[in-house]
C-alpha positions as CSV (number, residue, x, y, z in Angstrom):
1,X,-26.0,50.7,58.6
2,X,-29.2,49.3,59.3
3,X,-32.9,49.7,58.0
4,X,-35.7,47.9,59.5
5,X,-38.8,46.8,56.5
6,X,-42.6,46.2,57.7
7,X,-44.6,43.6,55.5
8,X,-47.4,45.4,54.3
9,X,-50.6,43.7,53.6
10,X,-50.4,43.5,49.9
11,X,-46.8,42.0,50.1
12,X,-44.7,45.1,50.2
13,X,-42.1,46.8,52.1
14,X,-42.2,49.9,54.0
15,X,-39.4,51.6,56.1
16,X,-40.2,52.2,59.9
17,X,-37.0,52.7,60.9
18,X,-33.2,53.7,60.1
19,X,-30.0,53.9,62.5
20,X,-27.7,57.4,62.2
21,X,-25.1,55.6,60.3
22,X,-27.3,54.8,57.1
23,X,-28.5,58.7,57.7
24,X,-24.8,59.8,57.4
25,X,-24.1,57.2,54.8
26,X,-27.3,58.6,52.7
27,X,-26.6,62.1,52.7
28,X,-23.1,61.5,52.0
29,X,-23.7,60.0,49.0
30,X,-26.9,60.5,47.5
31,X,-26.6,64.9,48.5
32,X,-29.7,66.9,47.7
33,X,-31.5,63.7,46.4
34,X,-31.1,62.2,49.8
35,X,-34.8,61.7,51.5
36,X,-35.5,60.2,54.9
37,X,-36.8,56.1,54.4
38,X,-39.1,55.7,57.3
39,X,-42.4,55.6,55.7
40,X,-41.8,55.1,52.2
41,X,-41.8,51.9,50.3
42,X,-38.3,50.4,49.5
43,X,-38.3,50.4,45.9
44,X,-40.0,54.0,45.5
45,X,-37.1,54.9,48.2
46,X,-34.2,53.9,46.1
47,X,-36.1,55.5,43.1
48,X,-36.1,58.7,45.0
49,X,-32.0,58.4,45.0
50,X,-31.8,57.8,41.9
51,X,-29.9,54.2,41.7
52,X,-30.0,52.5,38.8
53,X,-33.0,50.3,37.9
54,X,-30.5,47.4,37.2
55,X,-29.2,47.5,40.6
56,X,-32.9,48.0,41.9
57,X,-34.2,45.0,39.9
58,X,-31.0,42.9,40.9
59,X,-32.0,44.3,44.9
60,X,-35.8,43.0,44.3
61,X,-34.7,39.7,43.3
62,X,-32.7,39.0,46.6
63,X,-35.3,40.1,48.5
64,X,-37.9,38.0,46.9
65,X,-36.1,35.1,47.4
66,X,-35.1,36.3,51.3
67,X,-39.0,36.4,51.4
68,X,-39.9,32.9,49.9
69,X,-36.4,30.5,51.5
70,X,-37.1,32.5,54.8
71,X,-33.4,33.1,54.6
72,X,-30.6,35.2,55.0
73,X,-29.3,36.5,52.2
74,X,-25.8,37.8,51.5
75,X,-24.3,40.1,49.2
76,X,-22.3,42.8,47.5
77,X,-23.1,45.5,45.7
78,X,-21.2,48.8,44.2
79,X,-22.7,51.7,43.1
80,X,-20.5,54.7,41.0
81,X,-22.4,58.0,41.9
82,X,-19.9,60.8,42.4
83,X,-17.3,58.7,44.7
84,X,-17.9,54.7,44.5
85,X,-19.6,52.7,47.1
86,X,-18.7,48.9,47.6
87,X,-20.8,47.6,50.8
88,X,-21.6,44.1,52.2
89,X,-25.2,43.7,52.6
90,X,-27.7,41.1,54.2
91,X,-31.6,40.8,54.4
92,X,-33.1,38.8,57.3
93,X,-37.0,37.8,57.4
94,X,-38.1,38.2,60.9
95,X,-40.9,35.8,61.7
96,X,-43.5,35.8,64.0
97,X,-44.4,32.8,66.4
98,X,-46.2,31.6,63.8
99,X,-43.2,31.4,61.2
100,X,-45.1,34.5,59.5
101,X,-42.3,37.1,58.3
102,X,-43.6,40.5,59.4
103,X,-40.4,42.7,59.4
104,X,-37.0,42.6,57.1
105,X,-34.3,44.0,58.6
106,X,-31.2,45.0,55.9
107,X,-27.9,45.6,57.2
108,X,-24.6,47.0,55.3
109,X,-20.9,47.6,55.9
110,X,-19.0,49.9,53.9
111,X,-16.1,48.2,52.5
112,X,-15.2,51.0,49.9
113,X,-11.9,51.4,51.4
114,X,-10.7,47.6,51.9
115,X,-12.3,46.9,48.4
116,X,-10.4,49.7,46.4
117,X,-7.0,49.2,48.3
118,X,-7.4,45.3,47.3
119,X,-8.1,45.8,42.9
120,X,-5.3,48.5,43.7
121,X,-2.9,45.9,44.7
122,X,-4.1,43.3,42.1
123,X,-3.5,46.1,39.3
124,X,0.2,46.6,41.3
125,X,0.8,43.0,41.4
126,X,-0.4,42.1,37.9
127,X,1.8,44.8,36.1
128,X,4.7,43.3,38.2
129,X,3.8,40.0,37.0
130,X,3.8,41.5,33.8
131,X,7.0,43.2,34.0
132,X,8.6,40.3,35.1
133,X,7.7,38.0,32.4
134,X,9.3,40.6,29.8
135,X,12.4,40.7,31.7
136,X,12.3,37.1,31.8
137,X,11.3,37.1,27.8
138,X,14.2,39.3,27.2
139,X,16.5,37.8,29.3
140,X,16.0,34.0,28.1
141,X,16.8,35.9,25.1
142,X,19.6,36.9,25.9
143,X,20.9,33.6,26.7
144,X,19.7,31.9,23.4
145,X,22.0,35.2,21.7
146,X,24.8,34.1,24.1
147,X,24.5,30.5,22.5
148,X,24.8,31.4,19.2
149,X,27.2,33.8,19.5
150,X,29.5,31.2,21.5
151,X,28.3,28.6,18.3
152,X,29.6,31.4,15.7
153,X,32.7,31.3,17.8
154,X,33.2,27.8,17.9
155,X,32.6,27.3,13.8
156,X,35.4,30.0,13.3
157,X,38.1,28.3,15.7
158,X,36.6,25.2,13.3
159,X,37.7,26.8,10.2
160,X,40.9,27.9,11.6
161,X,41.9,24.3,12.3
162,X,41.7,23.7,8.8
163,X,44.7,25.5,8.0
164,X,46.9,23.9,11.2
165,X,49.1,21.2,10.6
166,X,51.1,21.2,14.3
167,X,49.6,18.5,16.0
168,X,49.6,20.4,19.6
169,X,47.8,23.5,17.9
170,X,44.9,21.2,16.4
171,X,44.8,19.7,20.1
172,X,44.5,23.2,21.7
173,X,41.9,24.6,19.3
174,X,39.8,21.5,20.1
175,X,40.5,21.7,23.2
176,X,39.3,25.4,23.2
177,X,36.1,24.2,21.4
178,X,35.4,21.7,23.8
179,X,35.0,24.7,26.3
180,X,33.3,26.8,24.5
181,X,30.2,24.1,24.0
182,X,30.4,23.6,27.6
183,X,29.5,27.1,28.3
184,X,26.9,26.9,25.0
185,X,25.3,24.3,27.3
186,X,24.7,26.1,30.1
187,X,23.3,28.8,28.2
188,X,21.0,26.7,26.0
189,X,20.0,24.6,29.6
190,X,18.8,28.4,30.9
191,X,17.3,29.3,27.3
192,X,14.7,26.1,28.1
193,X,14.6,27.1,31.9
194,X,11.6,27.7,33.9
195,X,13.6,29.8,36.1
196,X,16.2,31.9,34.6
197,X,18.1,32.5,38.0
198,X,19.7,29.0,38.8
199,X,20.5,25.9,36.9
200,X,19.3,22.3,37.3
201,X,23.2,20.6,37.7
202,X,22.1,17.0,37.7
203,X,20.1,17.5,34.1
204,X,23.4,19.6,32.8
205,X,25.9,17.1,34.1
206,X,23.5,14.2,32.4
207,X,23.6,16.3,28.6
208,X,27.6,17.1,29.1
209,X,28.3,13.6,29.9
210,X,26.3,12.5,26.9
211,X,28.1,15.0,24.6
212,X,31.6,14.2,26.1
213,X,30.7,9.8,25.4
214,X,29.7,10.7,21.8
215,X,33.5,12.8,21.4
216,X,35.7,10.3,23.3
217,X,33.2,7.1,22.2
218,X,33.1,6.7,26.0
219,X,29.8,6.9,26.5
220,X,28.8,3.3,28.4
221,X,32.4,4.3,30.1
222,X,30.8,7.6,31.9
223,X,28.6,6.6,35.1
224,X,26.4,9.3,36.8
225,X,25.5,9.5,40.4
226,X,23.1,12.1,42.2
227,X,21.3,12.9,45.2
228,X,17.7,12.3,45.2
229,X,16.0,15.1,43.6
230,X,17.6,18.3,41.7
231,X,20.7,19.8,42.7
232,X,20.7,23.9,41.6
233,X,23.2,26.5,41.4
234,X,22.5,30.1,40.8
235,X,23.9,31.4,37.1
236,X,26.9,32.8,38.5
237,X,28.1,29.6,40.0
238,X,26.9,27.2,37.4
239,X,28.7,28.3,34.3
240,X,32.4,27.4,36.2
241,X,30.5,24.8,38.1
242,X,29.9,23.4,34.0
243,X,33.6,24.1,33.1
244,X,35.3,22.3,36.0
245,X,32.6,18.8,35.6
246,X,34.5,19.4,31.9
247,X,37.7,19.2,32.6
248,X,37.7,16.8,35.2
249,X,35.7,14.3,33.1
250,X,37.9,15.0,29.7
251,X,41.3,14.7,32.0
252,X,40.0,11.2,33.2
253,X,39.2,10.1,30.3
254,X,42.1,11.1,28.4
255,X,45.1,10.2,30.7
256,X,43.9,7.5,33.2
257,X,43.8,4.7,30.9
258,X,46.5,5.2,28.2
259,X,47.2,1.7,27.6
260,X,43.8,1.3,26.0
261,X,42.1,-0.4,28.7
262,X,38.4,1.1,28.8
263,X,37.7,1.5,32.8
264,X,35.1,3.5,34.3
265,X,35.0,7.6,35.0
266,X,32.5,7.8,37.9
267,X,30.8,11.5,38.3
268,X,28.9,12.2,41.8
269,X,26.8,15.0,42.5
270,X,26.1,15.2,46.1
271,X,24.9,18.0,48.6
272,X,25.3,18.8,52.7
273,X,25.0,21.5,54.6
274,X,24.6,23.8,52.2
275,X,27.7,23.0,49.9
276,X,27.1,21.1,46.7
277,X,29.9,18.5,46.3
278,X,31.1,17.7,42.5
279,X,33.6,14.6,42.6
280,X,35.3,12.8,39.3
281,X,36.9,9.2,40.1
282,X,38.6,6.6,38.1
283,X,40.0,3.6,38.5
284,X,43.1,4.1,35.9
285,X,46.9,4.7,36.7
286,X,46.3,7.5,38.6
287,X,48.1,11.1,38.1
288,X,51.1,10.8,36.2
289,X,54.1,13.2,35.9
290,X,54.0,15.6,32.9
291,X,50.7,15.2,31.9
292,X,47.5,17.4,31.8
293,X,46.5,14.9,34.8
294,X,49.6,16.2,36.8
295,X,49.2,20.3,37.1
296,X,48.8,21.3,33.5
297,X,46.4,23.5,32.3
298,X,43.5,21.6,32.6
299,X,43.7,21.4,36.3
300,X,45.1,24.9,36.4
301,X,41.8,26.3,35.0
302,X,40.3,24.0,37.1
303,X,42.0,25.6,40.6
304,X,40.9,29.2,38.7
305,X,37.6,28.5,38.9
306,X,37.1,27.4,42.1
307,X,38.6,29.9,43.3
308,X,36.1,32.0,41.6
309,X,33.2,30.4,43.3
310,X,34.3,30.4,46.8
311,X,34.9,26.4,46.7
312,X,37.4,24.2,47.3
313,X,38.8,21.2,45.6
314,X,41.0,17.8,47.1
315,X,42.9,15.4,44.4
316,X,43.6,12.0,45.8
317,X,45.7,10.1,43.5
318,X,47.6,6.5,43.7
319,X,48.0,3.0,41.9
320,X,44.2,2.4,42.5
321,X,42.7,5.2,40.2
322,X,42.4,9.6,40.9
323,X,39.5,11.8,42.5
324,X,39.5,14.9,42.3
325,X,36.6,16.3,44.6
326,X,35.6,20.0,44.4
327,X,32.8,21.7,47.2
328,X,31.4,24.9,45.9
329,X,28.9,27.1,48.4
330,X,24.9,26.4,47.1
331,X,23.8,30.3,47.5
C-alpha cells in the first residue's frame, strides 16, 4: 500500500495520491467510514476512519521526527477494528535539489496473517513448555516417592535383622539392603536431575563408590576413572547399569583380598562407538572356587542384567588380579 503526502505551506500534509491496494485495504477495513485520501490532510483523514487518537498521536510523532532527521522511519502498528490489522509501515521525506522535503511517501505491508500465525505458535509452544514442566514436576516426584518408599523398605529388612541370629541370613538381608540403596541412588541422582530422561553415570559411580568406602572402610582403596566429560544413560538402562557397578565393586572388595592385604579396586567408565564400557579390576587372588567371585549370585544377577540391557560382559581372571568388563548400548 502506498500513499504519496505533499508539504503544505504551513507545514502540513495533504494526500495527492493513493495506489489500489491501500483502496482495497481501506474499504476492507474501515466499511462505510472509508473516504478517499487524495486531497485531505493526513490527520483529518485518519479522523474520518475513526482510529484511535493514541494511535494517531503515536503516527504524528514518527512523522515529525521523519520530517526533522530527514529520515526513514520504520514501524509497526496494529489496529483492532472488526478483524485486526498488523502492518509494517515506513515514511520517507523526499527532498528537492535543494535538500527541501516537499513530498512524504508512506508505504505498508500487511502482515496480519504472518503476525497472528507467529503469537499462535508462541501461545502453542508456551503451553507446551508449560505442560512439560508439570510432567517433569510430577514426575521428579515420582522418583523422590520411589526413594522413600525403597528407604521404608530398607528400614523394615533393618528391623527384621534384629531378630536373625544365622550368620548367612544377616549376610543376605544386608546384602539385599545394599541393593536396595543402590537403586535409592539412582532415583535420588534423577530427583536432583536437570533432565529427568537419562542419568549422569560418572557423578553416580563417584556417590556409590563413596557409600560403598564408608561400608567396607575401603574408601582410599576404591580408584575412579572416566572419560573426559559426562557419560549418560537413559533411565531404563541406568538403574541395572547402578546395580551391576554394585556388585562388581562389593565382589572385589570382598573376595580378592581375603588375607587382609588392602590392594586397590580400579573402576573405569569409558565410551566408543556408541557403547558405554563399565570395567571393575583388582589386583587380588583372582576368582576363586566356591565363592561369590566364582558364579554365585552376585555375578548371577550380574549376567541377569546385562542381559536386560542388551550388553555384554567378559571376566578375565588369574594370579595377577580379576576384570570383569561389561559393554551396554548408549541409546
Amino acid at each position: 500500500m502506498h500513499v504519496l503526502f505533499e508539504m503544505r505551506a504551513d507545514g502540513g500534509l495533504s494526500a495527492v495520491a493513493a495506489n489500489a491496494a491501500y483502496r482495497v485495504v481501506g474499504r476492507s477495513m474501515f466499511g462505510d467510514t472509508w473516504t478517499e485520501p487524495v486531497g485531505l490532510d493526513r490527520i483529518e483523514f485518519l479522523q474520518r476512519t475513526h482510529i484511535p487518537q493514541p494511535l494517531i498521536d503515536q503516527d504524528n510523532v514518527r512523522y515529525e521526527r521523519a520530517l526533522r532527521e530527514k529520515q526513514v522511519v520504520t514501524y509497526e502498528s496494529e489496529l483492532m477494528l472488526e478483524r485486526p490489522l498488523i502492518f509494517e509501515a515506513r515514511i520517507e521525506p523526499i527532498q528537492d535539489s535543494a535538500g527541501t522535503t516537499t513530498h512524504v511517501l508512506w508505504t505498508a505491508r500487511d502482515v496480519t496473517e504472518r503476525r497472528l500465525a507467529a503469537r499462535e505458535r508462541e501461545t502453542q509452544a508456551a503451553e507446551l513448555r508449560a505442560s512439560l514442566e508439570e510432567k517433569s514436576t510430577l514426575l521428579s516426584e515420582v522418583h523422590h516417592r520411589v526413594k522413600n518408599n525403597l528407604q521404608v523398605i530398607d528400614s523394615l529388612l533393618h528391623f527384621q535383622m534384629q531378630r536373625l541370629t544365622s550368620e548367612e541370613a544377616l549376610t543376605s538381608f544386608e546384602d539385599a539392603r545394599a541393593r536396595l540403596r543402590t537403586m535409592t541412588l539412582v532415583h535420588d541422582q534423577l530427583y536432583d536431575a536437570e533432565n529427568l530422561t537419562r542419568i549422569n553415570l560418572v557423578s553416580y559411580t563417584r556417590s556409590l563408590l563413596s557409600r560403598l568406602g564408608a561400608t567396607f572402610d575401603a574408601t582410599e582403596r576404591l580408584q575412579l576413572n572416566a572419560d573426559e566429560g559426562d557419560l549418560f544413560l537413559p533411565v531404563d538402562a541406568a538403574l541395572p547399569c547402578g546395580m551391576i557397578l554394585n556388585e562388581l565393586v562389593v565382589n572385589a572388595l570382598k573376595y580378592a583380598y581375603p588375607t587382609g592385604s588392602e590392594g586397590a579396586v580400579r573402576v573405569s567408565l569409558t565410551s566408543d562407538d556408541g557403547m558405554l564400557s563399565v570395567s571393575v579390576a583388582d589386583d587380588g587372588i583372582g576368582a576363586t572356587a566356591g565363592t561369590d567371585a566364582g558364579k554365585g549370585f552376585g555375578l548371577r544377577l550380574v549376567d541377569r542384567l546385562v542381559a536386560q540391557i542388551g550388553g555384554s560382559v567378559h571376566r578375565q581372571a588369574d594370579h595377577t588380579g580379576t576384570r570383569v568388563t561389561v559393554k551396554v548400548p548408549r541409546q
